[in-house]
C-alpha positions in Angstrom: 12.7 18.2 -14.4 13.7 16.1 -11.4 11.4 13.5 -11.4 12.3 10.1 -11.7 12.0 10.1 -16.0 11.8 6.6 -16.5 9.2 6.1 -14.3 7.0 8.9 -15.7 7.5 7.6 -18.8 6.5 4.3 -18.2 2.8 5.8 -16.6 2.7 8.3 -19.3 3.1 5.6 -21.9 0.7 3.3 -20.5 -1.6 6.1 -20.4 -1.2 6.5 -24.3 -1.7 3.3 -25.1 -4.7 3.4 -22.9 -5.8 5.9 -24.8 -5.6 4.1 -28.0 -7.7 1.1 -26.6 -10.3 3.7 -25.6 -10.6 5.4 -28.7 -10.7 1.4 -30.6 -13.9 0.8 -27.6 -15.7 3.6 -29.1 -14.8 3.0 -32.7 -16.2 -0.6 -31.4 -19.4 0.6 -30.1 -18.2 -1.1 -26.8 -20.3 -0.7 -24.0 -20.7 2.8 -22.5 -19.5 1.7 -19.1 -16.7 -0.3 -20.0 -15.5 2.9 -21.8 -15.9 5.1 -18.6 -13.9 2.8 -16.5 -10.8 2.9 -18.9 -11.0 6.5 -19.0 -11.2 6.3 -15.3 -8.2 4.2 -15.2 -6.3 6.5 -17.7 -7.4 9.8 -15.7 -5.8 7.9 -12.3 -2.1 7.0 -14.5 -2.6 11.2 -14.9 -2.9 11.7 -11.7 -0.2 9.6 -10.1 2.6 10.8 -13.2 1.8 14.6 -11.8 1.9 13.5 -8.2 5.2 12.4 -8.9 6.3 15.4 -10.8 5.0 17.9 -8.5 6.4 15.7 -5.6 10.0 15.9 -7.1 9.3 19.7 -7.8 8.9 20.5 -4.0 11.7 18.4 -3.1 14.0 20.2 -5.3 13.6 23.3 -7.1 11.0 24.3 -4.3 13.6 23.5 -2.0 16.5 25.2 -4.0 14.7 28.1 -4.1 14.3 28.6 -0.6 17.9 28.5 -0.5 18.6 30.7 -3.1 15.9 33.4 -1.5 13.9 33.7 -4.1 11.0 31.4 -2.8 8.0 33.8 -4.2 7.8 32.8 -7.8 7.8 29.5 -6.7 5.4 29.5 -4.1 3.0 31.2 -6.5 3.8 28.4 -9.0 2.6 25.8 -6.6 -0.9 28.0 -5.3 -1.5 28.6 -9.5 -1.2 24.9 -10.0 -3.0 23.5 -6.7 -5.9 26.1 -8.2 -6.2 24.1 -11.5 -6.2 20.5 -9.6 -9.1 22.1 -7.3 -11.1 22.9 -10.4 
């Protein structure tokens, strides 16, 4: 992987321990909303950890592979993946 692994550590951690403050709120009975906004904030900590990896994957192996000449698989990676996020 060559994305920056301490930084995507740090979100993916404060994700988790997110997560364990959501699942206390419903263990809680907290209110319904206040529960949706941490999930909100958890699924945004998602989102910006595999904007970083996929970032760091077109800046390198993405880019290696073009040099190498075997850009296909890759690009097929990327439209596979960029299907799932459209879902």
């Amino acid at each position: 992987m060559k994305a920056d692994k301490i930084s995507i550590n740090r979100l993916l951690k404060t994700a988790s321990g997110q997560i364990e403050g959501i699942i206390k709120m419903v263990e809680d009975d907290r209110y319904c909303i206040d529960v949706s906004n941490q999930i909100l904030a958890v699924q945004s900590i998602l989102r910006k950890a595999n904007k970083e990896i996929i970032k760091a994957h077109m800046e390198g192996c993405i880019k290696e592979a073009f040099v190498e000449g075997n850009e296909i698989q890759k690009i097929e990676e990327v439209i596979s993946l960029i299907d799932k996020i459209s879902k």
